[in-house]
N, C-alpha and C positions, 0 to 999 in steps of 0.2 A: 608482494602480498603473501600473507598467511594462509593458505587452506583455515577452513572457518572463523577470519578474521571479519569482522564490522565493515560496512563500504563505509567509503571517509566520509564525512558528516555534511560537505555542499551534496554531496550525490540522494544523501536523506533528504535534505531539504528540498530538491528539485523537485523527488518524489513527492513529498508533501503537499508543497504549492500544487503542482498538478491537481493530485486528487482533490485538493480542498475549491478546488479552481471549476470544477465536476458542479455542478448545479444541484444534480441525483443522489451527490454524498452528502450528509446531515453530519457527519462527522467522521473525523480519519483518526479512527481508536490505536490504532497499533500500527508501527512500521519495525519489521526487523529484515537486516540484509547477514547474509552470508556467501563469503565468496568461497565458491565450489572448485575452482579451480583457480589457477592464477589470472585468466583473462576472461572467471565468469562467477555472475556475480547473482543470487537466487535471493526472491524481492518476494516477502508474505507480509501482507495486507491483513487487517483487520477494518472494516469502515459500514459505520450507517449508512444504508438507503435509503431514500425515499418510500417510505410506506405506499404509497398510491403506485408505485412499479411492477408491475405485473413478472411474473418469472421469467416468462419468455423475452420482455421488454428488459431484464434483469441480467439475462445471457448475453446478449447483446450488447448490454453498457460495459458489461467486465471485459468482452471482448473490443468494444473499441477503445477503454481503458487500458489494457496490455497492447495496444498497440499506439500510443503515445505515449507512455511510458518507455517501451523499447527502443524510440528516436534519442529519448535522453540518454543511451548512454548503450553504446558495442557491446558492454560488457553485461548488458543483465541480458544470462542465460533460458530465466524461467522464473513465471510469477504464480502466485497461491494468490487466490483475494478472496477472501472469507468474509458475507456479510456479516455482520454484528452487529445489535443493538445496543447504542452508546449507554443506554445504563447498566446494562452488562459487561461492559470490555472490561478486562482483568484489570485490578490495581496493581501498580509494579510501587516498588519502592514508599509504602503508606500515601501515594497519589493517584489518582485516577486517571487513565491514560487520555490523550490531547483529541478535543475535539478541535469543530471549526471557530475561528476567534471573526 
């Protein structure tokens, strides 16, 4: 692997289904990976909440988030999860980034 190379794209997808898997996420806006090292791999998140989750109830989900996410896979180092509201997340490419299907 590259120092700031893309994690290979089933490793995205793992991530995805996860979160989208999340009951509390309304939508999973953004996924980008960059490996930091050769055996680590840094995972930021953009995804809709649940409006009805309180902050503290909020802290908690991201924390038990990052930690099923870190089973999937030795190599991710360290996660960013930033909520967003899906009609906000950045458009990349004249598209609108991926909610839940």
């Amino acid at each position: 692997m590259i120092i700031g190379e893309s994690a290979d794209s089933e490793i995205i997808r793992q991530l995805r289904e996860t979160l989208e898997a999340c009951p509390e996420i309304t939508s999973v806006n953004h996924i980008r990976t960059i490996h930091s090292a050769p055996n680590a791999i840094f995972v930021a998140i953009r995804a809709d909440f649940d409006d009805r989750i309180s902050m503290g109830k909020g802290e908690i989900l991201i924390e038990q988030i990052e930690t099923k996410l870190k089973r999937l896979s030795p190599l991710f180092s360290s996660f960013y999860i930033r909520p967003e509201k899906a009609r906000d997340a950045v458009i990349v490419d004249g598209t609108q980034s991926f909610g839940k299907r």
